[in-house]
N, C-alpha and C positions, 0 to 999 in steps of 0.2 A: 395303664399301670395301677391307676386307681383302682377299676373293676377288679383285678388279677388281689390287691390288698383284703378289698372287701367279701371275696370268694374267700382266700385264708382266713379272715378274721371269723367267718362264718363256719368255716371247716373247726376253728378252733373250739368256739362257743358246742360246734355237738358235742366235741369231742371231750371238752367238759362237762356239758350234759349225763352224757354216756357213762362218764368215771364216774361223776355223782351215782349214778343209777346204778353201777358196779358195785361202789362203797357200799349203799344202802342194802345191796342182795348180800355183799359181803359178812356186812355187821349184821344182817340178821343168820347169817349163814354161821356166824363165829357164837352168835347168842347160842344156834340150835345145838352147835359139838359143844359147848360149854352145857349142857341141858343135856345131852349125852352124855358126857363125861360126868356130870354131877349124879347121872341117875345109876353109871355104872358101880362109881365109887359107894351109893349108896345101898347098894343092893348087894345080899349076904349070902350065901350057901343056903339060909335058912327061909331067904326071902323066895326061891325061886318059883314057888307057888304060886304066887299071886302076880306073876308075869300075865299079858294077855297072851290068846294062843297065837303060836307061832313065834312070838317074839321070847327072844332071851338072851345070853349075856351076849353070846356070838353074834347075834344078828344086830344087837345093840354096837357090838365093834365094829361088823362090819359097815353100818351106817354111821358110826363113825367115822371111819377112814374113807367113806365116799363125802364126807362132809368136810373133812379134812382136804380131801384130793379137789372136789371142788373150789374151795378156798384159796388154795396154793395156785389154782387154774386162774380165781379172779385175779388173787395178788398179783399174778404173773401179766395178766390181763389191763389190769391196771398199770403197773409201771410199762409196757408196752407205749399206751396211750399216753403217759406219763412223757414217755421219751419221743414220741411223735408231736406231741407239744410242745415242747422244749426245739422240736428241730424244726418246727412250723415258725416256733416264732426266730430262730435264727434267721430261716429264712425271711421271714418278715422285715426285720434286722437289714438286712442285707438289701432289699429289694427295698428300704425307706432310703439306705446309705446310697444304694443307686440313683432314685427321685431325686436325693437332696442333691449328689454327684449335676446330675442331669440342668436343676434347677438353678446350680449355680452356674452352668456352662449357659443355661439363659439368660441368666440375670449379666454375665458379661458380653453375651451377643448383643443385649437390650440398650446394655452401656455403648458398646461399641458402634452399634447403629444410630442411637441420640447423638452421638458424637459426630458421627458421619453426618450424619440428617441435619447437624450446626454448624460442623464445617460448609456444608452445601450450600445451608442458606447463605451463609458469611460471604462465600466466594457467588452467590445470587445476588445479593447485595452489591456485591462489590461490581460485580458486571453491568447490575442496572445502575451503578453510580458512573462508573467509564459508560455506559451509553450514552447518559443525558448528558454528560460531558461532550461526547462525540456529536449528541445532537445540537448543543449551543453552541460548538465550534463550528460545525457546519454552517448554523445558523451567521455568525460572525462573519464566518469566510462570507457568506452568500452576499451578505451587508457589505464585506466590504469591497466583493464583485463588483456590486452594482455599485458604491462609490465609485471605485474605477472606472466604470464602463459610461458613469456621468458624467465624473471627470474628462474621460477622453473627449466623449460628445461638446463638454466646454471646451476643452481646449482646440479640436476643430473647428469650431467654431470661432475664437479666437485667432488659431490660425489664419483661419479664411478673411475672417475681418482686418488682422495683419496684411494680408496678401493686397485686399481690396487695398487697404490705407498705403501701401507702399505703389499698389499700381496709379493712383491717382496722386502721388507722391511724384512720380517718375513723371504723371502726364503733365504736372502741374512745372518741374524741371524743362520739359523740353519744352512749357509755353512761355517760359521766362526766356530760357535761352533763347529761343524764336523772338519772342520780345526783345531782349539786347539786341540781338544780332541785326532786327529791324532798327532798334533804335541808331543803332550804329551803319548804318546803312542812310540812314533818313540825315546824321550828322553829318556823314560824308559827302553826300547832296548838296547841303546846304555849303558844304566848304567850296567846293565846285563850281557851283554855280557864279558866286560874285566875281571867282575868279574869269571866268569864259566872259563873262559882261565886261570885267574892264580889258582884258586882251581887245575887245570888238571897238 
């Protein structure tokens, strides 16, 4: 769009160039009928002698009005370019109102993608915030797995030592009762006995 500007802009500059260059043929074109006309109005019935040959009041008119009709060609010539400059730079006009058109429809892509580009981060952020979350609760759990899992080991362990202390609990029951039951055994011998000796 640039390029397309600077081609115009350059089209324009000849084209003033050009009218300059017109003007200047023009005004010297308007000095020469002026220089014609002043030599026709100067010239008398009486002068006609001292014409050079071939030249006279006729031929002085008719190069008049070829100077004339020339002029009228630039003038025409000139507002032409006149009006092609006038509609170059419309278009120019037009084709900046487009750029700018253009430039503001970037200028809010640009917005709207910084936008996006900060929402993005924010919800980046936020994900790697819930990760390291997710990774020291794991962490947690795994700790408190293994509490668990050491816990248990104690408490079979304790179990086990429950179990031991109750089986030698039991064993140490029946060597009591086995004891009584001797001792009671051994009492009733003795009762016995002195009985049978004084029967004899």
């Amino acid at each position: 769009m640039s390029a397309l500007l600077d081609k115009k802009e350059q089209t324009i500059n000849a084209i003033i160039n050009e009218k300059k260059a017109i003007e200047v043929e023009r005004n010297c074109l308007q000095q020469q009928v002026d220089n014609l006309k002043q030599q026709c109005y100067n010239l008398s019935p009486f002068a006609t002698n001292v014409l050079r040959e071939g030249e006279n009041e006729t031929e002085l008119m008719i190069r008049l009005c070829e100077k004339d009709d020339q002029l009228q060609q630039f003038t025409t010539e000139i507002a032409e370019k006149v009006e092609e400059i006038t509609n170059l730079h419309q278009v120019i006009k037009d084709l900046r109102d487009v750029i700018g058109e253009k430039n503001r429809i970037i200028d809010d892509l640009n917005r709207i993608t910084n936008e996006k580009e900060w929402n993005l981060g924010e919800y980046r952020q936020w994900l790697t915030d819930a990760n390291n979350k997710i990774d020291n609760l794991e962490t947690e759990l795994s700790d408190v797995g293994h509490g668990v899992k050491l816990n248990k080991i104690e408490l079979d362990r304790l179990t086990n030592e429950i179990d031991e202390k109750n089986a030698k609990i039991s064993q140490l029951h029946n060597k009591i009762a086995k004891l009584e039951s001797d001792a009671i055994n051994v009492q009733y011998e003795k009762e016995i006995i002195p009985n049978e000796v004084f029967n004899f």
